[in-house]
N, C-alpha and C positions, 0 to 999 in steps of 0.2 A: 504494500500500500504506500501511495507516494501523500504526504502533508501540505496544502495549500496555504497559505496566510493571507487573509484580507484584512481591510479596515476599516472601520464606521466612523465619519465623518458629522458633526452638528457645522450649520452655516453660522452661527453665532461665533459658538469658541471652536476651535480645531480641536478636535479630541479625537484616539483611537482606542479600539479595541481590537485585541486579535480574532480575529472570524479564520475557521479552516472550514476545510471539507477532507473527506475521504476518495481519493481519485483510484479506480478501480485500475492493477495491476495486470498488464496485457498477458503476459506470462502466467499469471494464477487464473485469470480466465481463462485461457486455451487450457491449462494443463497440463504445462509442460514449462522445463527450469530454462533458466537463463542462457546455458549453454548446448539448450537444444539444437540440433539441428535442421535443414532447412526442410529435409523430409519428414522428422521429425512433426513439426510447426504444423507442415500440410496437411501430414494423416490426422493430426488433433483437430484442423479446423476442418474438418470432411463429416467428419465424425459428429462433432459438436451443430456442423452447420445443418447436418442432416438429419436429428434429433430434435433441432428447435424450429425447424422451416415452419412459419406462419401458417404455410397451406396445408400441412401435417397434422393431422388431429394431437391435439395436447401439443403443437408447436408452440411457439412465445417468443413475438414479435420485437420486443424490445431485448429479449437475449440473444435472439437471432445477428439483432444490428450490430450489440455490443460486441459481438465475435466477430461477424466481418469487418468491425471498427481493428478491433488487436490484428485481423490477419491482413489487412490493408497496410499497416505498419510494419508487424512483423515479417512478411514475408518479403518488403522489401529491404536491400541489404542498408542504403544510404538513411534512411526512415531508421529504420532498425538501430543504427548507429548512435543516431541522434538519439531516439528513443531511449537506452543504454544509458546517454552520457546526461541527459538533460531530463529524461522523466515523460512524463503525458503531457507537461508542460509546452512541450520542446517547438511544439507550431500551432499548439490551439490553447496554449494558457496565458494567461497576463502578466506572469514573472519567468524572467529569465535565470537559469541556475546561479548567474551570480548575484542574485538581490535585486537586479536594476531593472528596469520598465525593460519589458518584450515588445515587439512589433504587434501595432495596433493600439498600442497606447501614446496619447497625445499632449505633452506635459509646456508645450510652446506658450500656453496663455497663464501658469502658474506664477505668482507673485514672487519676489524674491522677499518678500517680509515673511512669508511661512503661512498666508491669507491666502484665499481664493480671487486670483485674478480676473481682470474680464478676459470673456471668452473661451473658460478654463472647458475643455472638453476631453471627454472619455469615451473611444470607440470601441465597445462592445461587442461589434457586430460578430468577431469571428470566435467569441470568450464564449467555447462546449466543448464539453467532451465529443459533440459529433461535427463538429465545424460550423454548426448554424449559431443564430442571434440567442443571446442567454437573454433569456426574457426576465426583464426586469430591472436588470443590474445599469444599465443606460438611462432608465430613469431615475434609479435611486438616485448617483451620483449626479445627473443632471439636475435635480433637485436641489440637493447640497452647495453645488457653485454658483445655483442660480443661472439669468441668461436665457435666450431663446434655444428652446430643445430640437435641434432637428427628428423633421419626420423620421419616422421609425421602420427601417429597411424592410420593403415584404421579402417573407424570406423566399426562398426556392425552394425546389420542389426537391422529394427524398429522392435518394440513388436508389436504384435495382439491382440487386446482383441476380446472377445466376450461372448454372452449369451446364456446361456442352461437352458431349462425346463424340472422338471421332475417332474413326481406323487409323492406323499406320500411313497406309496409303496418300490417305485425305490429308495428314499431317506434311506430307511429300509435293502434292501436286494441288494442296487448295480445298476449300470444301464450302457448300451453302447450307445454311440450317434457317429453320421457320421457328421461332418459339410463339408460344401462346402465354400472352400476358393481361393480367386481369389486374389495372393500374387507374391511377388518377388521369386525366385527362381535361387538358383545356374545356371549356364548355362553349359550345357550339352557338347555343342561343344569346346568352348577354357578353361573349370572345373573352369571356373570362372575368368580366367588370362586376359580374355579383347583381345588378338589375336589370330589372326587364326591360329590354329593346324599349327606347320613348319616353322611360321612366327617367323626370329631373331628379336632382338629386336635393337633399334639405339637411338643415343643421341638427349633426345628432345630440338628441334631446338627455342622452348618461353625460355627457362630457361639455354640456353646451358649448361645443365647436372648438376645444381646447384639445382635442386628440388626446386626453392624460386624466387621469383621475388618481387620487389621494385616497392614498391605503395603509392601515396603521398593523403593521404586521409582529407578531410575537413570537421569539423561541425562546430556546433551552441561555442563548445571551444574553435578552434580555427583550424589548421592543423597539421601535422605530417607524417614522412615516416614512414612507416612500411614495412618486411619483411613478406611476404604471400605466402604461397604454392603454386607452380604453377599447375596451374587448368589441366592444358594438361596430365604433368604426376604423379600429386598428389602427387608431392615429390619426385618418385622417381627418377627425373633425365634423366630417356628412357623410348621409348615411341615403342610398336612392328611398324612393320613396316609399317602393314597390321591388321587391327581393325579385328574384329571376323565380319563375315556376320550376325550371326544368334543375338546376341546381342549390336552391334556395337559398342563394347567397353566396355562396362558397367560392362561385368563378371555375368549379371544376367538379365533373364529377366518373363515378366509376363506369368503366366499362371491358369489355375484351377482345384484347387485341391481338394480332398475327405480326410480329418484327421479320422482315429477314434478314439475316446476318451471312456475310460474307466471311470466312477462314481464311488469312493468306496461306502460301503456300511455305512451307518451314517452320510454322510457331511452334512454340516449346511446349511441352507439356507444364500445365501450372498457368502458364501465360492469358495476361487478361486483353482482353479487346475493350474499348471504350466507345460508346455509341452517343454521342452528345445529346442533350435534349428528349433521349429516349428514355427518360425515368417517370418520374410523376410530375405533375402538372404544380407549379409555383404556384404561391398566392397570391390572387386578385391581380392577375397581371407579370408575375413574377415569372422568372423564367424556369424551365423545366427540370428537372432533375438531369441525371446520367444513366445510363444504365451498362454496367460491368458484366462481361463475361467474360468467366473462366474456364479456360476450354483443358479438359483431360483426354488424351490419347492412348489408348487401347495398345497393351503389348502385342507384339507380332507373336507370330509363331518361331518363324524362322529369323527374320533381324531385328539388328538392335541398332540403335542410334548414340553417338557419340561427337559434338556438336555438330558438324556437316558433315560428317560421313557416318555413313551405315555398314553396320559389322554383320559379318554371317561366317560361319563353320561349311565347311564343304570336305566331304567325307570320300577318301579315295583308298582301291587297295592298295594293296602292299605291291604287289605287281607294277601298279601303272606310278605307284612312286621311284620303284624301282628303273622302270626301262622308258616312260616320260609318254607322253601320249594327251589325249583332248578329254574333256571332259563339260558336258553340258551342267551351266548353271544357272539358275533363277536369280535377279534383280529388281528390283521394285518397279523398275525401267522396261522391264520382260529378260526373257529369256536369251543366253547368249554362251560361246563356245570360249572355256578357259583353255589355252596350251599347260600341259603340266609339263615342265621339263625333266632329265633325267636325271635320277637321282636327290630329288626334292625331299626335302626332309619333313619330316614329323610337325609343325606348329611357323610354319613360315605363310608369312601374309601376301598375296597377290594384290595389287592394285589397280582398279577399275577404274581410269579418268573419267569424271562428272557424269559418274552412276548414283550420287549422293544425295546429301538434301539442299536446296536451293534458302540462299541468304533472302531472309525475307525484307523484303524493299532494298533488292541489291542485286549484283550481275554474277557474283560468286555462286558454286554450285559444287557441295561435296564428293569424295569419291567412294566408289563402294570397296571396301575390304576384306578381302574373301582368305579367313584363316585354313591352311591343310590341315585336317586330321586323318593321318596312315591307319584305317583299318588292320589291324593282328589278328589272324583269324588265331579262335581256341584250339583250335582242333584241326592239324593237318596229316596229308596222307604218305606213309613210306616214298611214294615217289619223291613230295615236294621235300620230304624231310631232307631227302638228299641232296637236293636240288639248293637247299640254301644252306648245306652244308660244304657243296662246293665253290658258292658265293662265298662263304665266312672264308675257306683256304685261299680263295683267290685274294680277297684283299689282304693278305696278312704278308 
């Protein structure tokens, strides 16, 4: 568990208190230590993601995201690093590990008396653990310094993830996949605005056209008022007059849908694609989500891949290692005729120019590597016994 520290502000006297939170540990949620490894990390989130999937009876939404939150980080290495050195903090907190403002905070209008300046502001937008607006904390503080509160960002719409399988092959030479998604979506009838087509718009009557409303909140630290967005018109002050029928305000609503998604041809297994805009529907205008795909490829039978080239075993006797000769072999490319030479030994590799996997967004194309294994029969007959008894005298 990583320790947060904030602080509670009066606009009279400056005074603080320490306020923390509990920031959930990316590692103790997946289930796996610190120096797991990368395979590791995947099989726990496969596991994990496939027990909580929302569409899953007894699935659970919110621990679903908080895993693919850890494996969005963990799995990547430069993420990961940060991660390691600097905490959950490291790109979506409000302190940096050594004490001082993080990126996103904005200390240019603060007084040099130890007062609240003009124009003192505090950008919130990016302060969560999921990278959205932490609701709330932009008004408290904006309360505190006083000053005109800028409107309050609608957020964007959630990310999608999801899984795609594909063959060998398809991983080789490219692949299309159709998923079916049952997601938020712009709304068709008020283009996302929340009123009905016609409908003007009028001062909302919670907030009398202040966008904010005063909330007097209590914990375990003690109370305080705070400044909060008003829920009605989200800030902005008006509210139409007449909600949209078909989404009832909301700017978006659900439906199902058909994506097609394009494979390049070489992705890695694990490897995500990102589809911009194709996640859920933003608020009241706000722009879309994303939606992630992580595509897994299917072990072959026969090869195996090793960054751009593909390995395979090719099984020859004893004989034709012996005296050299042709031998037909399968490639992912098709089928084609190896020369064995004479006297080829037991675990030597042949190489195949650009029978391999092709660099994805690039002109590079790996080779295929065809390892010998010299069949030893168990069991041979008085002739050949002789036979490679006279081979053994001849070399000696």
């Amino acid at each position: 568990m990583q320790i947060l520290f904030f602080y509670e502000f009066n606009t009279n006297v400056l005074i603080y208190k320490n306020y923390f939170f509990m920031a959930t540990d990316y590692y103790d949620l997946l289930g796996v230590s610190k120096s797991a490894s990368d395979d590791e990390i995947k099989k726990a989130y496969r596991k994990l993601a496939h027990k909580h999937h929302p569409d899953k009876t007894g699935g659970d939404e919110k621990k679903f995201k908080e895993i693919n939150e850890a494996y969005q980080v963990l799995s990547d290495k430069t993420k990961r690093q940060q991660y390691d050195q600097f905490g959950q903090t490291f790109d979506n907190g409000g302190f940096s590990a050594q004490g001082g403002p993080a990126p996103g905070w904005d200390f240019s209008g603060f007084s040099s008396q130890g007062g609240p300046g003009s124009g003192f502001e505090f950008d919130f937008s990016d302060f969560s653990a999921g990278g959205g607006p932490a609701s709330g904390w932009e008004d408290i503080f904006s309360n505190i310094f006083g000053g005109q509160r800028a409107p309050r960002r609608k957020k964007k719409g959630r990310d999608i993830q999801v899984d795609v399988e594909i063959d060998f092959s398809e991983m080789v030479f490219g692949a299309k996949r159709q998923i079916s998604l049952r997601r938020s979506v712009v709304c068709d009838r008020c283009s996302g605005l929340g009123g009905d087509p016609g409908t003007s718009k009028k001062t909302c009557p919670i907030c009398k056209g202040a966008g904010k409303v005063e909330k007097v909140s209590r914990s375990f630290f003690g109370s305080f008022s705070q400044v909060a967005t008003c829920e009605e018109c989200q800030g902005e002050g008006k509210i139409y007059e007449k909600k949209c029928s078909q989404c009832g305000g909301d700017g978006k609503v659900k439906r199902d849908e058909k994506i097609d998604i394009s494979i390049p041809a070489g992705i890695s297994d694990g490897q995500t694609i990102s589809i911009e805009g194709a996640g859920e529907a933003g608020e009241r205008g706000a722009r879309s989500g994303d939606l992630y795909v992580i595509v897994h490829i299917r072990p072959h039978e026969k090869f195996s891949r090793k960054g751009l080239d593909i390995l395979s075993n090719e099984y020859i006797p004893f004989s034709k290692a012996a005296l050299g000769g042709e031998i037909e072999m399968e490639t992912i490319h098709g089928k084609l005729v190896l020369k064995i030479p004479q006297g080829t030994q037991s675990g030597e590799v042949f190489r195949i120019r650009d029978k391999g996997v092709p660099e994805i967004n690039g002109r590079e194309i790996g080779n295929h590597l065809a390892k010998i294994i010299v069949k030893i029969p168990k069991k041979i007959s008085r002739e050949q016994k002789n036979i490679i008894e006279q081979l053994e005298r001849a070399g000696e």
